[in-house]
VEXPA-210480 format. One record per residue (C-alpha): residue number from 1; residue in three letters; chain; x, y, z. Coordinates in steps of 0.02 Angstrom, whole numbers. Layout:
BEGIN
{NUM,'Ala','A',{X,Y,Z}}
...
This chain:
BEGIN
{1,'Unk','A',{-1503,-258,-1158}}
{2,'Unk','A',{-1420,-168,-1057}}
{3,'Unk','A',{-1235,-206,-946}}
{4,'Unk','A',{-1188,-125,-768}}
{5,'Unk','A',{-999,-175,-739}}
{6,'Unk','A',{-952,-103,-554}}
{7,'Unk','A',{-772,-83,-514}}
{8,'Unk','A',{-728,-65,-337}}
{9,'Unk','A',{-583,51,-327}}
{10,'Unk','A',{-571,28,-134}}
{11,'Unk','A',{-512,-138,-161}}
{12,'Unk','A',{-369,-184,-33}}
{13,'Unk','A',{-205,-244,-156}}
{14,'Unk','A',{-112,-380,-113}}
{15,'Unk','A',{91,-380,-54}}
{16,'Unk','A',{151,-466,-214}}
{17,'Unk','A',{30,-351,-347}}
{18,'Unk','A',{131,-213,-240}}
{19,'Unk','A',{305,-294,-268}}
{20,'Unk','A',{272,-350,-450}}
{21,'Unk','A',{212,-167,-478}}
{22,'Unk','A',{371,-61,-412}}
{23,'Unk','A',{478,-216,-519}}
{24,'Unk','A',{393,-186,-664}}
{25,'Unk','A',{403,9,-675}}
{26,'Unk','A',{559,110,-664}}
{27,'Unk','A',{534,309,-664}}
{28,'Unk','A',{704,403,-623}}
{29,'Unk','A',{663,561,-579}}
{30,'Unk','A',{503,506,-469}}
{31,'Unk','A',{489,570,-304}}
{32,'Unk','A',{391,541,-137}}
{33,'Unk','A',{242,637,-170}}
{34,'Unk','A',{227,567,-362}}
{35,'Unk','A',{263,392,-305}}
{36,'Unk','A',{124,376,-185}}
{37,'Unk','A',{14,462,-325}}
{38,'Unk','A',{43,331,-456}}
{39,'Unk','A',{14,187,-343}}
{40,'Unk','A',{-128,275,-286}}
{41,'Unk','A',{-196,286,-456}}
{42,'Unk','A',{-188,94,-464}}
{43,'Unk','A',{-296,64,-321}}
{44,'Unk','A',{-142,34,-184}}
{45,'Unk','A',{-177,134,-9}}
{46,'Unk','A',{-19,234,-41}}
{47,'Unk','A',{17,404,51}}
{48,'Unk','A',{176,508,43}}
{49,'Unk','A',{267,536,204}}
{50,'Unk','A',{428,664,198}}
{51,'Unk','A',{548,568,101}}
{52,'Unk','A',{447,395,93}}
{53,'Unk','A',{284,319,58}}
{54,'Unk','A',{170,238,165}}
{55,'Unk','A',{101,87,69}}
{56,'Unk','A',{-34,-16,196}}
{57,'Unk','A',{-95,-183,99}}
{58,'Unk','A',{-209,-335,191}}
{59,'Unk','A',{-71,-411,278}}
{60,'Unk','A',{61,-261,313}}
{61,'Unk','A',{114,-73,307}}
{62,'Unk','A',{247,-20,200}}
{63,'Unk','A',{370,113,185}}
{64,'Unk','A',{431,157,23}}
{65,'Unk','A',{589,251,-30}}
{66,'Unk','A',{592,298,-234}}
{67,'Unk','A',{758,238,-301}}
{68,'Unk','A',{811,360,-434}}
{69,'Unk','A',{938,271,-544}}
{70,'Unk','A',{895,68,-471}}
{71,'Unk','A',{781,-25,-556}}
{72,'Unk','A',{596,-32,-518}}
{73,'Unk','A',{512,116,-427}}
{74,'Unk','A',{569,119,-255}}
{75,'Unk','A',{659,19,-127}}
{76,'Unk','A',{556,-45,23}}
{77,'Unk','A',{630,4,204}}
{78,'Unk','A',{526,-43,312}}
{79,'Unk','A',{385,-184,333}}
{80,'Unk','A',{266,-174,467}}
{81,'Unk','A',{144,-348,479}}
{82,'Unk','A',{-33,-317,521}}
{83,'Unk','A',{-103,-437,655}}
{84,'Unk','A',{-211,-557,614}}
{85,'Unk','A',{-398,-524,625}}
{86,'Unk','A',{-458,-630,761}}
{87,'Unk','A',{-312,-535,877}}
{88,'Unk','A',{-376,-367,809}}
{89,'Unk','A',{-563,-424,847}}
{90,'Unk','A',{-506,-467,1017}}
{91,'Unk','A',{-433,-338,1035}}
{92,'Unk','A',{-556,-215,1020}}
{93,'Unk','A',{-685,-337,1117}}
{94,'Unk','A',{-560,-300,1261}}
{95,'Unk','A',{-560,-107,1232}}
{96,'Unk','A',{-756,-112,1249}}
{97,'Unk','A',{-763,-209,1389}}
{98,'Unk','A',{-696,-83,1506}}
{99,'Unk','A',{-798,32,1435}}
């Protein structure tokens, strides 16, 4: 018998696996770069940016900032909401039309 297990490693995360991850993980010397290379090994979107990390999830963009000698991994600066689908879908219907 034999078992095929597929794991989709494109799989969008969700906001609170990407809070409960930088809680639960404290690194003191990690940096930009290394930050968005560990979340990126754990299937977030994550992609350093100078001194910060972009982090986009389903619902919103975030930026990053590793925080040394605080707890967790890194501070969040910056949250950017994602619009919701049916705007984005109109959105684009809009674009083509004047096409």
């Amino acid at each position: 018998m034999a078992v095929l297990i597929l794991v989709s490693t494109t799989a969008a995360c969700t906001d609170n696996e990407l809070i409960l991850y930088l809680a639960g993980h404290e690194d003191r010397l990690i940096d930009a770069p290394d930050l968005a290379f560990v979340l990126a090994t754990h299937n977030f979107d994550a992609r350093p940016d100078g001194n910060l990390v972009l982090v986009k999830t389903e619902k919103a963009t975030y930026f990053l900032e590793p925080n040394g000698q605080k707890p967790g991994l890194a501070n969040i600066v910056s949250i950017v909401q994602q619009p919701e689908k049916y705007l984005r879908a109109f959105y684009s219907l809009a674009f083509y039309s004047r096409i």
